[in-house]
ZAGUBA-822142 format. One record per residue (C-alpha): residue in one letter; x, y, z. Coordinates in pm, whole numbers, padded with zeros to 5 digits, always signed. Layout:
<pados>
aXYZ
...
</pados>
This chain:
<pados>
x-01386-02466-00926
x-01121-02509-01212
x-01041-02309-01463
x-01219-02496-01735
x-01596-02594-01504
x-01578-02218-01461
x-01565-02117-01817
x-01789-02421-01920
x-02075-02315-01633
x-02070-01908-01677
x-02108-01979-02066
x-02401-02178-02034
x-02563-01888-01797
x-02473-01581-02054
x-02647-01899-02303
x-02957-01917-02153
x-02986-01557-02029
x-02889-01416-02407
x-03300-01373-02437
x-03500-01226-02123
x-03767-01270-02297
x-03937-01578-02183
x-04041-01431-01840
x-03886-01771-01633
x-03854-01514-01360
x-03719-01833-01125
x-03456-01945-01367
x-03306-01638-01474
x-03306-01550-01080
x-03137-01900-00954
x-02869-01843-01280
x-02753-01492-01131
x-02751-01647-00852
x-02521-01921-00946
x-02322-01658-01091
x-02280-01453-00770
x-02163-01781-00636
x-01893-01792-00904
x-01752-01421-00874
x-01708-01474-00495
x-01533-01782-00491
x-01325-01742-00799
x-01290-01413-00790
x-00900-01416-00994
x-01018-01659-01230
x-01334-01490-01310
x-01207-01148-01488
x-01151-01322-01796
x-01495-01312-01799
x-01574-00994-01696
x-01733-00805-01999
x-02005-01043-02087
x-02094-01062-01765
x-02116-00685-01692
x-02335-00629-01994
x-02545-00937-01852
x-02595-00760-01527
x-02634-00460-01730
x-02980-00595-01887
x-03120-00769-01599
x-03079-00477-01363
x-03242-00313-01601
x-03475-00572-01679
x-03878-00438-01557
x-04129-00560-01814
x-04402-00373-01697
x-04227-00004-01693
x-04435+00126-01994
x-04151+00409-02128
x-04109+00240-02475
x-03769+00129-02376
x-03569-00011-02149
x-03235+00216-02141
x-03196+00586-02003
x-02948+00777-02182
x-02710+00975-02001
x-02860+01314-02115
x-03153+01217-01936
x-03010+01090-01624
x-03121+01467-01495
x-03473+01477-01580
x-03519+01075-01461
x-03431+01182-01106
x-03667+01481-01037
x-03945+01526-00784
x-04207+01474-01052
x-04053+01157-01180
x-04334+00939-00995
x-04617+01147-01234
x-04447+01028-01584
x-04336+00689-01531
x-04623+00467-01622
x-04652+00101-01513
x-04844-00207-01629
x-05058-00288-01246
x-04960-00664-01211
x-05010-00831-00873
x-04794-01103-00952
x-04507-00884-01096
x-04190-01104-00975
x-03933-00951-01222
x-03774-00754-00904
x-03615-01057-00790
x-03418-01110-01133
x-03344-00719-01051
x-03218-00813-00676
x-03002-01080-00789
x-02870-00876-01061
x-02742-00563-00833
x-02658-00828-00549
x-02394-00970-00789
x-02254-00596-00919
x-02208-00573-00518
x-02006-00911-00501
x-01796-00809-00775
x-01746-00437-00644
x-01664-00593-00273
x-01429-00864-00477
x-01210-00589-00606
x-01195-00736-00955
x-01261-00389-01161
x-01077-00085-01191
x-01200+00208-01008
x-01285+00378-01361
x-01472+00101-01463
x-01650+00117-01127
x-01745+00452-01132
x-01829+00490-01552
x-01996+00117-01580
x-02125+00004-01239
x-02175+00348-01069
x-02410+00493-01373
x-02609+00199-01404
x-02716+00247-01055
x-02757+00611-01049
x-03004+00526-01338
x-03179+00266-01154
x-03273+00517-00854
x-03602+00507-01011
x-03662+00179-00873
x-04036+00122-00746
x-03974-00238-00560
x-03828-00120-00196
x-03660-00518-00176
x-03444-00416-00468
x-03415-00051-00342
x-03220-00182-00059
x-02912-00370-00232
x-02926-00108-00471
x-02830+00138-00189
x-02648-00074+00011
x-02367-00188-00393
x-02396+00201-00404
x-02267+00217-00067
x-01955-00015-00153
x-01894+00103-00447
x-01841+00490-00255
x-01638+00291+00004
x-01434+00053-00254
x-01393+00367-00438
x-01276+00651-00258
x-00999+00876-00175
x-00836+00562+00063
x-00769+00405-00288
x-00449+00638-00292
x-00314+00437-00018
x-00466+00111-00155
x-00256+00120-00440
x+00031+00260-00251
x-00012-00135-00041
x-00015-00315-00409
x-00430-00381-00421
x-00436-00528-00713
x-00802-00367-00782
x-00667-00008-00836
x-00458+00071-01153
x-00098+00246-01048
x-00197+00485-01351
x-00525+00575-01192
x-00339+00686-00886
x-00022+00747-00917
x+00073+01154-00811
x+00361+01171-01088
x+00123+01286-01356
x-00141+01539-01471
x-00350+01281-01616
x-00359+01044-01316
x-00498+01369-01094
x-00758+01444-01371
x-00878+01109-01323
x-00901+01160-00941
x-01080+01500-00983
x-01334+01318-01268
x-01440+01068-01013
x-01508+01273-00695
x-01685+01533-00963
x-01937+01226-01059
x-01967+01172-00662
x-02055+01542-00630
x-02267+01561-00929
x-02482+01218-00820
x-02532+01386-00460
x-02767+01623-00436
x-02976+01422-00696
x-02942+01084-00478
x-03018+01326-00205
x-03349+01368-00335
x-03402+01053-00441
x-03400+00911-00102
x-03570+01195+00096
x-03872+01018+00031
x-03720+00677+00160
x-03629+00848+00445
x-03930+00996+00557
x-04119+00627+00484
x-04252+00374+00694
x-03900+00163+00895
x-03749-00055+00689
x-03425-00183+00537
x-03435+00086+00227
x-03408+00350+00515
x-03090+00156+00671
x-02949+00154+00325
x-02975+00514+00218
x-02835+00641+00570
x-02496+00408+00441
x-02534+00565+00092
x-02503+00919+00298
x-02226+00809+00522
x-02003+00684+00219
x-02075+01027+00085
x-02014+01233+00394
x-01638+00994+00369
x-01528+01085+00017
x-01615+01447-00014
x-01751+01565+00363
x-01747+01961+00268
x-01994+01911+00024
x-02216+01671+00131
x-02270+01879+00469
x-02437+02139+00224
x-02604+01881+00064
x-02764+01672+00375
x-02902+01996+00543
x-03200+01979+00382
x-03276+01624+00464
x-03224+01707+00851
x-03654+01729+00914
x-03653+01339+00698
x-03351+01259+00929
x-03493+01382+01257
x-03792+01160+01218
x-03627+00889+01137
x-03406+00937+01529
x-03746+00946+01678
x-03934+00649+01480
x-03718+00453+01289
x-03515+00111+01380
x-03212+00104+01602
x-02985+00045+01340
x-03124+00292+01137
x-03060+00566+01423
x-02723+00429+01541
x-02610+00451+01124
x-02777+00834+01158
x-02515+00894+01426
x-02212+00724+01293
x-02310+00972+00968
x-02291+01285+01240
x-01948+01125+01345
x-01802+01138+01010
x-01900+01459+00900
x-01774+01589+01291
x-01438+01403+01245
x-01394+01600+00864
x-01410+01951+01050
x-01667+02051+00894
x-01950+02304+01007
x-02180+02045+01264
x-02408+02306+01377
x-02730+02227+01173
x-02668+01883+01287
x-02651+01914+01672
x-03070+01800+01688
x-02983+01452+01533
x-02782+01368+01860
x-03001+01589+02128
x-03298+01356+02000
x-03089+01049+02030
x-02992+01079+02392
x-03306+01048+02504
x-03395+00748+02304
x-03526+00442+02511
x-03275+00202+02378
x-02948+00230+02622
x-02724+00124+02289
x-02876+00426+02081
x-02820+00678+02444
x-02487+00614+02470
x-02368+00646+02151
x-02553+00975+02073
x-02382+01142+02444
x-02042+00970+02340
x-02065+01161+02023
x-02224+01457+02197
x-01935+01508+02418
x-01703+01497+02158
x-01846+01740+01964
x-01871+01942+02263
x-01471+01929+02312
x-01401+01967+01924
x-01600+02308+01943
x-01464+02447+02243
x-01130+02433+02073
x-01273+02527+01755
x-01348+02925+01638
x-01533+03145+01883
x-01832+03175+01649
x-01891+02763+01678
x-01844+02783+02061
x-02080+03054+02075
x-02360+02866+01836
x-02264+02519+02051
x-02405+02728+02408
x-02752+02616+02374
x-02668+02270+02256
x-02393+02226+02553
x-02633+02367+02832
x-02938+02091+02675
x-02725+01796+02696
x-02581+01858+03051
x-02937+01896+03165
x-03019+01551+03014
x-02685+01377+03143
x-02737+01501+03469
x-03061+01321+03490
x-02939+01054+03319
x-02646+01015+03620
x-02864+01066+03920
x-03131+00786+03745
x-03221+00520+03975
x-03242+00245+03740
x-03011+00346+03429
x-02790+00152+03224
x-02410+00151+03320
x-02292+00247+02960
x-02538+00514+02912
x-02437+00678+03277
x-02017+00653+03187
x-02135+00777+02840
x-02348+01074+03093
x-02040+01123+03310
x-01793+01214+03061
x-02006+01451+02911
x-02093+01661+03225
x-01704+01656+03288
x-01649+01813+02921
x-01940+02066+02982
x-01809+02153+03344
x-01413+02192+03178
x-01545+02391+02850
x-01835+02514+02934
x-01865+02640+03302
x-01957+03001+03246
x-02265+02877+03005
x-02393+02681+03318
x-02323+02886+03588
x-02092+02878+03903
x-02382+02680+04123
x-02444+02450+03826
x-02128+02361+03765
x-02021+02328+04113
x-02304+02095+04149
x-02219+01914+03906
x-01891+01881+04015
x-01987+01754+04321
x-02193+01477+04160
x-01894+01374+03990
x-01719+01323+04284
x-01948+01105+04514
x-01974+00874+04131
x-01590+00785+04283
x-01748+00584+04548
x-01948+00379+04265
x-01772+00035+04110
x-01938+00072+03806
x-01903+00482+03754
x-01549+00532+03921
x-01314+00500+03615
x-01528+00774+03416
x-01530+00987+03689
x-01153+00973+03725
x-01150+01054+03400
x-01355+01356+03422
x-01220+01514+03791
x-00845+01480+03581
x-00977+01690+03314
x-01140+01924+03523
x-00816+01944+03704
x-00632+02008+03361
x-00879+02302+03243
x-00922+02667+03348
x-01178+02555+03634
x-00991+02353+03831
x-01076+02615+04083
x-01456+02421+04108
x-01215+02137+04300
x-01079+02306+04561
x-01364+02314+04787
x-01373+01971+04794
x-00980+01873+04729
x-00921+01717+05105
x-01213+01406+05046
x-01110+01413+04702
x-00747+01305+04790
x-00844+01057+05039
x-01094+00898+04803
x-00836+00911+04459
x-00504+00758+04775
x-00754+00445+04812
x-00811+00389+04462
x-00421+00307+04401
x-00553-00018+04599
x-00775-00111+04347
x-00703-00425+04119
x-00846-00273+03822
x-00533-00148+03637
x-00703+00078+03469
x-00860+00227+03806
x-00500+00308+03953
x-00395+00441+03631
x-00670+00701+03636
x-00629+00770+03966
x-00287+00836+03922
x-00400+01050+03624
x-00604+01279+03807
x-00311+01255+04115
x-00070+01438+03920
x-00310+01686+03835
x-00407+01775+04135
x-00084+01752+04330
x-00036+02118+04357
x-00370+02229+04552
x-00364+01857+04816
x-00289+01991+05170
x-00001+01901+05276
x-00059+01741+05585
x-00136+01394+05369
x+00180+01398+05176
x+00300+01122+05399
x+00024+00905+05323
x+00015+00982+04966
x+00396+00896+04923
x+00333+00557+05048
x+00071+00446+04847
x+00196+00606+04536
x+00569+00411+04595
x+00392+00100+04590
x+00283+00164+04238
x+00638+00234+04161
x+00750-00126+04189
x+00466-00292+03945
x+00556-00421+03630
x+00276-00178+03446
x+00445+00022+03309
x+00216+00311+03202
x+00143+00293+03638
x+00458+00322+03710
x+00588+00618+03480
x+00312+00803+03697
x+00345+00694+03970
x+00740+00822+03961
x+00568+01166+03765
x+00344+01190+04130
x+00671+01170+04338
x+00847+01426+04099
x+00557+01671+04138
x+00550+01649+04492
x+00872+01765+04534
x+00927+01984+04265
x+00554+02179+04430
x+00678+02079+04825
x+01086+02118+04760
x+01299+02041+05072
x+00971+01999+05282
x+00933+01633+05120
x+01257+01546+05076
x+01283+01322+05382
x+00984+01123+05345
x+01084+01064+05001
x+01391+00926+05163
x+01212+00700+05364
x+00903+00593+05171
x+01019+00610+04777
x+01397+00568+04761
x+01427+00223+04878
x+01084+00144+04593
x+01299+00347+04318
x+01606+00129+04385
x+01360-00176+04374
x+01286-00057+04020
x+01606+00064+03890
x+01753-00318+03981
x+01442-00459+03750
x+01440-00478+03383
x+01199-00174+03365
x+01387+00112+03349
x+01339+00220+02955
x+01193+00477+02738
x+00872+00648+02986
x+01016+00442+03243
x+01386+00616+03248
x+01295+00954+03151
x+01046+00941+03442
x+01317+00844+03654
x+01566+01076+03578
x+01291+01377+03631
x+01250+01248+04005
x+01655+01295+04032
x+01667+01622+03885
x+01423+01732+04158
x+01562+01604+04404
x+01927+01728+04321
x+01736+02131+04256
x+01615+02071+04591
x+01908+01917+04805
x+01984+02092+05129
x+02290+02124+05346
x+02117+01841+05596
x+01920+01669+05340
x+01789+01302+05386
x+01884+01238+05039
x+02228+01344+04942
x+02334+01328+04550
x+02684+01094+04687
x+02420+00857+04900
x+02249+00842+04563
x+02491+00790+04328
x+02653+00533+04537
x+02323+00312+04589
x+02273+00362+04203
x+02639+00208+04117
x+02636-00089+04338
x+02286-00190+04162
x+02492-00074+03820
x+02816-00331+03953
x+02582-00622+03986
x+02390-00584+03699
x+02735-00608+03511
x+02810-00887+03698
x+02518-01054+03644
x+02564-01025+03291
x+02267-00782+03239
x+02417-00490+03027
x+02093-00321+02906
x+01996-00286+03262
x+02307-00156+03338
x+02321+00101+03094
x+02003+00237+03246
x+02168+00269+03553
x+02440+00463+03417
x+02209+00708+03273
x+02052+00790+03634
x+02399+00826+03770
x+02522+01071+03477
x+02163+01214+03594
x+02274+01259+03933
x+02656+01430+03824
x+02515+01660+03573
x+02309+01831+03816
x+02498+01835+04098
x+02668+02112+04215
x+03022+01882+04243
x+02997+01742+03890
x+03250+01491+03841
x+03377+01468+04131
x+03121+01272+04270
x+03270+01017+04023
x+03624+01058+03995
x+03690+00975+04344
x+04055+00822+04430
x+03929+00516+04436
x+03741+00536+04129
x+04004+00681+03960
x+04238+00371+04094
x+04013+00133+03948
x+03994+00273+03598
x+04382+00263+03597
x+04373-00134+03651
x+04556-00093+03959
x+04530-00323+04251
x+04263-00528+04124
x+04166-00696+03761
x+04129-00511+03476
x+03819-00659+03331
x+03634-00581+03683
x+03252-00534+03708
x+03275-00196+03875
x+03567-00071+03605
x+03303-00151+03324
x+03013+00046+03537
x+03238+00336+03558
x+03332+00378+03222
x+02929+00353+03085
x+02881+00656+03358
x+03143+00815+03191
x+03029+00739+02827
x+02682+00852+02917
x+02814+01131+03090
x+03038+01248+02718
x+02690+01169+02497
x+02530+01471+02729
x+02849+01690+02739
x+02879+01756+02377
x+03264+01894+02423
x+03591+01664+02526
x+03641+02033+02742
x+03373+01860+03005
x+03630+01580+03081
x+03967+01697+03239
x+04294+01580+03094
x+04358+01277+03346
x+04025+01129+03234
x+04045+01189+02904
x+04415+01027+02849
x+04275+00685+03105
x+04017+00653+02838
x+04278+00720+02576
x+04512+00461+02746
x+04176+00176+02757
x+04095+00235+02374
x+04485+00219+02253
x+04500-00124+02513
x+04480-00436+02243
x+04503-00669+02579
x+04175-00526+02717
x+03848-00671+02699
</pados>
């Protein structure tokens, strides 16, 4: 709309809604409306009218003919007494059966929520204009217009919050610089003055809506349980306080209301969980909703259960303690939901992980049989398509905690069961498995190292590279937990794959420091016969390093160089394994070109090699004055 159709059309609404007076319920509500319709699509162009139209919403929000209190504004001294428990006893209203003023109402608040989502008033303005005028509209009787009032009471919390900080620090052109800025006294003041309103309005909304809550299903219950979460967002520490009472409204609604209605009870859990603060009183809300009949509602309440479980393990000994009963409850229901014959997949992987947090944190609350048995379930879900990722998961963090033990008996079928799952397609499958490999590396018998070591060094040549930085991480383990035992099948099963690798354009970040852990191994653990000898190594290493300067691929040879400085830093012969005479010949320029592939390779060893040495006392003098000679050259390349 242009600038002038949108002046001309918003004037003739404030016009003909100047006088509410002639009760044309339908016109007044198709002229808001039309106005909503205005603020959302011409959002930048519409501040210039702003004020009239926030003292038009103002009055029709407001506007309820047959509310018999003599007039139609609540001042703000009695914004205290309008929101008490008795409220209901000294409001009187005219009985009219075909009362239709709500709808002028609806459309009012459902434009203050397009112009709060829109962004096109200061967060002041928000709070002191908009956010009053609904706190004193909690008194509304229609539920229809209960529910956007809620729900632009909702936004406004969001649109409003302690994430405007950052807003403003992105340029939103909605929040004032002044109001946030951290340079002055007053801009904090103004901070503190908003979340105090927020704190202030709580515990009255709180009250407000207990009796929403506890009411028949609806929207108005959906909306209040946003209301609560926006809260729990801005100021989390208080608003636990304040919710506890509600928990018996709250609880009913988990066990009768809507779905959405209980998942939006759970997401509020979340966010007071995620804000550290106290979650005991509210560990019922998500022990009623995993038993729910809707698998959506299931596996988001044991999702959230198990992370609450891990949060308190780690937490204070007094929240572990007061978490026992709660922990020991939901691995009773997760084990039934697991075993289950006919049980939705996401609500069994939501089951699975949380019997593998319970076994990991909580053992000694269950019991050495129960938890044993439960480990054991977890381990036959392996053989399962749909169940074998989560269990991965969970055997790797059982592996990881203090009960690792609860594996052992179990450890041989456990390896050959995790060695097959590197076959799997599913990326995400060999990851895990590779996961839970490296964890358990250090209690497998050896007498399958051989067949471990070739799966694992087929891994080492994908182009995944998340797979192969553990796949190398396996192969380091083994040796660093086997030492010169493994050496020689690593020699014949992973060397040739690790070559494979270092030639490709992998080798970076996780990639190379992976890499250069599996050659610091297997330098610590080099014997006087050993299959693998550092010179054999670093000679492989630089005729991949040559090529990939003659190929033109410099990146990839730098790599390189870094695994051969690997190799002479740790070795007992340092240097020497580079300066041979020939080596030494060829940095000279004698006998062959001086601009030679190999000449280049050698001098990146030996610049990697200086980065790690930190003194020019590592190099000896002959070394030191070739380089010399090189830099001074103005005819080399």
């Amino acid at each position: 709309m242009e600038p002038e159709h949108l002046s001309i059309a918003s004037d003739v609404i404030f016009s003909n809604m100047a006088d509410l007076s002639s009760h044309d319920l339908d016109f007044f509500e198709g002229c808001l409306l039309t106005l909503e319709s205005i603020v959302e699509k011409n959002s930048s162009e519409f501040v210039k009218k702003l004020d009239p139209t926030l003292e038009l919403l103002t009055r029709c929000a407001k506007y309820d003919p047959n509310y018999m209190d003599g007039e139609d504004d609540v001042d703000e001294d009695e914004d205290e007494s309008m929101l008490d428990d008795d409220l209901d006893s000294e409001l009187i209203y005219e009985s009219d059966d075909d009362d239709m003023s709500w709808k002028v109402r609806r459309a009012a608040l459902r434009c203050v929520r397009t112009i709060v989502v829109s962004r096109m008033v200061p967060v002041d303005v928000m709070y002191n204009t908009l956010g009053l005028l609904l706190l004193s509209r909690l008194r509304e009787r229609e539920e229809n217009v209960r529910v956007d009032l809620y729900a632009t009471f909702a936004d406004i919390l969001k649109e409003g919050g302690y994430g405007n900080k950052k807003r403003e620090a992105q340029g939103d052109p909605m929040v004032d610089s002044s109001d946030f800025a951290d340079q002055t006294s007053e801009s904090r003041e103004k901070i503190d003055n908003i979340v105090l309103q927020i704190r202030e309005a709580a515990p009255r909304l709180a009250s407000t809506v207990k009796k929403d809550l506890a009411g028949k299903p609806g929207k108005t219950a959906l909306s209040t349980v946003c209301v609560l979460q926006e809260l729990a967002s801005i100021d989390p520490e208080h608003m636990a306080g304040v919710l506890t009472p509600l928990i018996p409204e709250l609880e009913s609604c988990v066990a009768e209301q809507n779905v959405q209605v209980k998942s939006s009870i759970l997401v509020l859990v979340s966010r007071l969980h995620l804000a550290d603060v106290s979650i005991v009183p509210f560990l019922s809300l998500p022990l009623r909703a995993v038993k729910d009949r809707f698998y959506k509602i299931s596996a988001q309440a044991l999702q959230l259960c198990a992370k609450i479980l891990s949060a308190t393990h780690s937490g204070p000994p007094e929240l572990k303690a007061l978490s026992k009963d709660f922990a020991v409850s939901v691995h009773e229901i997760s084990r039934e939901r697991v075993v289950a014959t006919k049980q939705d997949s996401e609500v069994r992987q939501a089951a699975i992980e949380v019997l593998g947090v319970c076994v990991a944190n909580y053992a000694e609350v269950l019991g050495t049989q129960t938890a044993g048995e439960t480990v054991t379930l977890l381990c036959q879900r392996l053989n399962s398509d749909v169940t074998v990722l989560a269990a991965l998961r969970e055997v790797d963090r059982i592996a990881e905690s203090a009960m690792a033990g609860l594996l052992l008996p179990m450890v041989e079928e456990l390896e050959t069961t995790i060695t097959k799952l590197l076959r799997q397609k599913n990326v995400d499958v060999r990851r895990a498995a590779l996961k839970a490999l490296l964890d358990l590396v250090p209690e497998l018998p050896r007498n399958a190292d051989m067949e471990l070591l070739r799966e694992v060094a087929k891994v080492m040549t994908e182009d995944e590279l998340r797979s192969t930085a553990l796949a190398i991480a396996v192969v380091t383990e083994l040796v660093c937990t086997r030492n010169i035992n493994v050496i020689k099948a690593v020699a014949d099963l992973a060397w040739d794959p690790f070559l494979k690798l270092a030639s490709s354009s992998l080798p970076r970040g996780q990639i190379l420091e992976a890499m250069s852990s599996l050659l610091k191994a297997v330098v610590e653990n080099e014997g006087v016969d050993s299959a693998l000898q550092v010179s054999r190594m670093v000679d492989d290493l630089s005729e991949i390093g040559v090529k990939q300067i003659s190929d033109d691929k410099r990146l990839n040879a730098r790599s390189t160089a870094t695994c051969v400085s690997v190799l002479v830093r740790e070795s007992r012969t340092g240097l020497h394994l580079l300066l041979t005479e020939d080596n030494l010949s060829i940095l000279q320029g004698l006998d062959m070109e001086k601009s030679s592939s190999r000449r280049i390779f050698l001098l990146a060893c030996i610049a990697d090699l200086g980065r790690g040495a930190g003194t020019k006392e590592a190099f000896p003098e002959q070394l030191q004055e070739i380089v010399l000679k090189i830099l001074l050259d103005s005819n080399e390349e």
